[in-house]
VMD Tcl script that draws the C-alpha trace (Angstrom):
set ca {
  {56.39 317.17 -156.30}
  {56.93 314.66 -153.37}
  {56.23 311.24 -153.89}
  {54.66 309.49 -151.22}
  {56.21 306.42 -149.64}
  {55.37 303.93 -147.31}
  {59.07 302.62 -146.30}
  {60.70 304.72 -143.40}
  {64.05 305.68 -143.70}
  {64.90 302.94 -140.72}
  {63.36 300.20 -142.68}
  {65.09 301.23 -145.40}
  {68.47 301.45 -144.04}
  {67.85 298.02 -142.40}
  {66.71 296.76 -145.96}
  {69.90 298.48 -147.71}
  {72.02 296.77 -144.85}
  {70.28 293.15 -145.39}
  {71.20 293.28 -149.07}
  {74.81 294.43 -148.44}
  {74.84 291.34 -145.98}
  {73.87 289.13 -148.26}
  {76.43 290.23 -151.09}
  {79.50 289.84 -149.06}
  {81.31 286.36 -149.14}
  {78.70 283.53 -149.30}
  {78.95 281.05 -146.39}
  {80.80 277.72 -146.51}
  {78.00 275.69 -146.34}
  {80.04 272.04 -145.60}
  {78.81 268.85 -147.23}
  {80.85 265.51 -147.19}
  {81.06 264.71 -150.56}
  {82.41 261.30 -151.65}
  {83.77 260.42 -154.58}
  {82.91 257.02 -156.41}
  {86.16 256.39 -158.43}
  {88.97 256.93 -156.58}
  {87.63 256.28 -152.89}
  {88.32 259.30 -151.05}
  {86.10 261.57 -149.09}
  {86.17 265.07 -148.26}
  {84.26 268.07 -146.73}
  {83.24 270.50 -149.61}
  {82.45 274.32 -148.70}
  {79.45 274.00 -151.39}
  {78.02 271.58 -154.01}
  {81.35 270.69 -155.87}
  {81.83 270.13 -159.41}
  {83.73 267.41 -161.07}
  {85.94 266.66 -164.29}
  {88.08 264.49 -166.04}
  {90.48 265.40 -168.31}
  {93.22 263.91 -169.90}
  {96.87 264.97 -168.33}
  {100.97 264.76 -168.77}
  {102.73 264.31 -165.37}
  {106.37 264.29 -166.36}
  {105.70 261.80 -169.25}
  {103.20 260.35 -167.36}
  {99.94 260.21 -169.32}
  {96.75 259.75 -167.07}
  {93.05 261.25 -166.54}
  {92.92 263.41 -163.63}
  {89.56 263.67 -162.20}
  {88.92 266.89 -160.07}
  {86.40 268.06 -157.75}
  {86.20 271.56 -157.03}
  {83.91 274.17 -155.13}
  {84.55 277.65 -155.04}
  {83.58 280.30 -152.42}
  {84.17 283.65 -153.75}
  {88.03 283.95 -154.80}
  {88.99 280.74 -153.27}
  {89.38 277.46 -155.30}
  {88.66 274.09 -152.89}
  {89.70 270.73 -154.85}
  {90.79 267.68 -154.79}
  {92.13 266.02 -157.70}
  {93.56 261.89 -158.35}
  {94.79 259.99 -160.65}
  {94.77 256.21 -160.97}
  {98.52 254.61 -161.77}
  {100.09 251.18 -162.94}
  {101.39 250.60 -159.77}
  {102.71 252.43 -156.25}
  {105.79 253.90 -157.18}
  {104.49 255.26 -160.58}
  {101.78 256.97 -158.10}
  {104.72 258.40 -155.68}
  {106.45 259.77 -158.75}
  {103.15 261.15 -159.89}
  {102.84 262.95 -156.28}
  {106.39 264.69 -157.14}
  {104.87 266.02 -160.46}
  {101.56 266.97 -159.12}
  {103.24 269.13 -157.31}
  {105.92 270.57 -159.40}
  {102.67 271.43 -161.76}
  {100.73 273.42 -159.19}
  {103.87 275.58 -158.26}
  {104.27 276.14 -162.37}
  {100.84 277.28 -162.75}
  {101.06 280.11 -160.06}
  {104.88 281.07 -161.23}
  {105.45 279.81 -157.37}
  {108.00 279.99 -154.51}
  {107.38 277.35 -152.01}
  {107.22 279.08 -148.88}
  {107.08 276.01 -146.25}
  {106.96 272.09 -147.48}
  {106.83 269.08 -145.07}
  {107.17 265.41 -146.20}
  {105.91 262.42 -144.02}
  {106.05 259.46 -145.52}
  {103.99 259.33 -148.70}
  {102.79 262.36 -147.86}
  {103.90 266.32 -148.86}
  {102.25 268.89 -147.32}
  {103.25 272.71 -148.77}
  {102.62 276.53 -149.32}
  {103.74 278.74 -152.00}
  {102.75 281.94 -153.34}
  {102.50 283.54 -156.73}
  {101.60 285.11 -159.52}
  {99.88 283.24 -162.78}
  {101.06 284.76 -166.09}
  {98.78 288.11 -166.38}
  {97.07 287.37 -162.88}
  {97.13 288.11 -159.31}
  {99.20 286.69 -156.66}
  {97.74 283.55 -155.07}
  {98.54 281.17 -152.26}
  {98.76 277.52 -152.67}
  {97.99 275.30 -149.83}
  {98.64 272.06 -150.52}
  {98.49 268.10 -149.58}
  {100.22 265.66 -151.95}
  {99.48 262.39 -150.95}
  {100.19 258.61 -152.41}
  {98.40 254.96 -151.30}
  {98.62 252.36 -153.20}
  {98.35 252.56 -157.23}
  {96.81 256.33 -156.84}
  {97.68 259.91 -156.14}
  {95.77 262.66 -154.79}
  {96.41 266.69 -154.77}
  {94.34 268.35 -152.22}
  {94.45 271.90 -152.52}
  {93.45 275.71 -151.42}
  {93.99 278.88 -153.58}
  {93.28 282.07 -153.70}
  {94.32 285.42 -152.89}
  {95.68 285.45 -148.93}
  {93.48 287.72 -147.70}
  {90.55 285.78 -148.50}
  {92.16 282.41 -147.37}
  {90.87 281.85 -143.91}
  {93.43 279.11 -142.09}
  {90.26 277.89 -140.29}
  {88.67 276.94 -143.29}
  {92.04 275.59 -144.78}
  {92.24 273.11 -141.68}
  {88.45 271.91 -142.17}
  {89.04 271.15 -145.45}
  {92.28 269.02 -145.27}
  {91.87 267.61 -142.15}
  {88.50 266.32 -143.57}
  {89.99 264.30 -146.69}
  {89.85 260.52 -146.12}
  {91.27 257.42 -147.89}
  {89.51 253.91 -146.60}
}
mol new
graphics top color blue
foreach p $ca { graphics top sphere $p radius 0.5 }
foreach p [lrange $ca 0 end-1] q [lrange $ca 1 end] { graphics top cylinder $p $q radius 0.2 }
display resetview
């Protein structure tokens, strides 16, 4: 028995390839997002979401507040955390960053430091994961420190969309 239909097989195929299109990696849809505690702002590749949790950085016990978006296997944030004074935040910088290489089992691949500034990539593997690339800024102005950072697996880390996103973070 044949079932009659009314879709050919060339609007089918042009249906089947719409909805394949639409599955693959969503867009970065860019918003500047800004945030109202620690006075940064920053180019988002969708709506971010934000916490605050309570951290250690070497001894050093602060909230962290982080805003993150993610577009398919690659993490976009920015995280700070508000100090006693300057030099407690450039101290903080150093252990922001010694945490992010920890939590992908790291090798630092490439690190530049300008002023109070750090700028780095590493790859790993987390405990039980796959291996990731870190892009990172580290930065340090006044009483605060910021960790601006890009990861996910290398394939799916486009450079172009790296430089968008650091090149867009602001301090007033």
């Amino acid at each position: 028995m044949k079932i009659p239909c009314s879709i050919t097989a060339k609007q089918f195929a042009t249906f089947l390839l719409l909805t394949l299109l639409a599955g693959c990696t969503p867009g970065h849809d860019w918003r500047e997002v800004r945030s109202s505690d620690a006075s940064f702002s920053v180019l988002m590749p969708a709506k971010p979401s934000t916490l605050t949790r309570p951290i250690d950085l070497d001894g050093i016990k602060v909230s962290m507040t982080m805003m993150a978006a993610e577009i398919d296997t690659v993490t976009y944030a920015v995280g700070s955390v508000e100090l006693a004074d300057d030099s407690a935040a450039k101290i903080a910088v150093l252990a922001m960053k010694t945490a992010m290489i920890r939590n992908i089992n790291g090798t630092v691949q490439h690190e530049k430091s300008a002023g109070n500034m750090i700028d780095l990539e590493a790859s790993g593997a987390p405990t039980g994961g796959a291996t990731r690339l870190l892009i990172a800024r580290f930065v340090s102005k006044n009483q605060r420190a910021y960790q601006i950072i890009v990861t996910g697996p290398e394939k799916a880390i486009a450079r172009e969309q790296v430089d968008t996103f650091m090149t867009s973070f602001k301090l007033p």
